[in-house]
N, C-alpha and C positions, 0 to 999 in steps of 0.2 A: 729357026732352030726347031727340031722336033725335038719332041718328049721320048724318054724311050720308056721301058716297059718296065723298068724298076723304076721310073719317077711316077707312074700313075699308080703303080702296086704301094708304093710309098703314101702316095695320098689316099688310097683307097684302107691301106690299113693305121696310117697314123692321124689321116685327117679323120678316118670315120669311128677312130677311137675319142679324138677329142670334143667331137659332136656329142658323141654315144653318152660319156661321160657329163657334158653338158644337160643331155637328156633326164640322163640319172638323178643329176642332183637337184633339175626342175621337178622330176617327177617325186622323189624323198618331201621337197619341200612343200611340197602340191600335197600330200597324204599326211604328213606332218598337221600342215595346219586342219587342214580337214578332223584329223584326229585328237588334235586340242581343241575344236571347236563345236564338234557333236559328237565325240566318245567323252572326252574329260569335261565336259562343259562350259570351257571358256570362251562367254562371248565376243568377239573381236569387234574392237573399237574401229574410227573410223581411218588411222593411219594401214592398220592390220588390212582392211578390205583393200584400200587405195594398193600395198603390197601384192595384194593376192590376184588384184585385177590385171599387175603387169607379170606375175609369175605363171597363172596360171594355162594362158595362152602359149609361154615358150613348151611345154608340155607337147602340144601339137607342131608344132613350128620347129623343132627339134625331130622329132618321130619323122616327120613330114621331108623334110631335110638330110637324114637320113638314107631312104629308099626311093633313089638313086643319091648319093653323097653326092649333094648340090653346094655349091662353093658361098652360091648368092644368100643361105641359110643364115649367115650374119649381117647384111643389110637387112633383116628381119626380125633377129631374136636382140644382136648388138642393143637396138635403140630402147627397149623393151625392158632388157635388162639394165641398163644406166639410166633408166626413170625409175625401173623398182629400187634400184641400189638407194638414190637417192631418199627416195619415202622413207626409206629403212632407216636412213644416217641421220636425217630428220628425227625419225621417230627414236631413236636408241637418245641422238641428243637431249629428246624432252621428255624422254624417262629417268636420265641423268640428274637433267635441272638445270641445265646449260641454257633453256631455253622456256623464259618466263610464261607462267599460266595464262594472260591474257593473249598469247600467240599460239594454244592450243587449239586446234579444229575440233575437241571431241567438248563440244558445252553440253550436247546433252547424250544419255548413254554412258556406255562402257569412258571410262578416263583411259585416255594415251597413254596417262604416266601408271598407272596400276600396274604392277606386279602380281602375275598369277602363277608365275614359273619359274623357279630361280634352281639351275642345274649344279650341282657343286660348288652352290652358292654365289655364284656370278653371271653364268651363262642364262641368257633371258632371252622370250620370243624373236626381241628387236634383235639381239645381237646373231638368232640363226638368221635372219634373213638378212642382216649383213654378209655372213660369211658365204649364205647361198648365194646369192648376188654376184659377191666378190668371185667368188670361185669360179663363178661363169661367166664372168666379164675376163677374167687372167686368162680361163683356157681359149675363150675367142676372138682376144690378143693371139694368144700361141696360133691360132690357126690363121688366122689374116696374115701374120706375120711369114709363117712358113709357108702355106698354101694359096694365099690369096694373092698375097705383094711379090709373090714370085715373076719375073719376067722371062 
């Protein structure tokens, strides 16, 4: 079966919007922390780095991905992003308390559980980098599902 020329204009404008988007919100959350971390001064602990070491790669890998809108960008960004998601879910848990202080990584340094940023009084570091995570894991679902799992 060929493709015809509105199924590639289709992936070229819906798959390379959900990329693009993907991009976005690596890149927000890539300048985010950067900007909690030497404009406002908070030091990041060790769960915070462990985060930042799987986000800040999809930044390139997204961009990269991109120009030309390559399909295989989610066997790359995917795996990347569901180990940061994790740290995150980890980390938002033992800021909670759900998850006893002798199973914290951070003994010496900045504390996991500290509180430096509470947004309308609920929203915290841990929970943006849940929701960035989350957000780019759901859209690259939407694209594996529409673009990739297509036969």
């Amino acid at each position: 079966m060929v493709a015809s020329s509105t199924d590639n204009t289709s992936l070229g404008q819906t798959g390379w919007g959900l990329i693009f988007f993907c991009w976005l919100i690596a890149s927000v959350a890539t300048l985010g922390s950067l900007f909690f971390s030497e404009i406002m001064g908070f030091p990041p602990c060790v769960l915070c780095w462990y985060q930042r070491i799987f986000m800040y790669p999809l930044v390139v890998i997204f961009l990269i991905g991109l120009f030309p809108l390559d399909k295989k960008v989610i066997q790359y960004a995917l795996p990347l992003a569901v180990i940061g998601w994790c740290f995150a879910v980890y980390h938002y848990l033992l800021y909670l308390g759900y998850i006893p202080e002798d199973l914290q990584p951070c003994s010496q340094g900045v504390s996991c559980s500290d509180t430096n940023l509470e947004l309308l009084g609920f929203i915290t570091i841990p929970m943006l980098s849940i929701l960035s995570y989350t957000a780019i894991v759901v859209l690259l679902y939407v694209f594996k599902k529409r673009f990739v799992d297509e036969k």
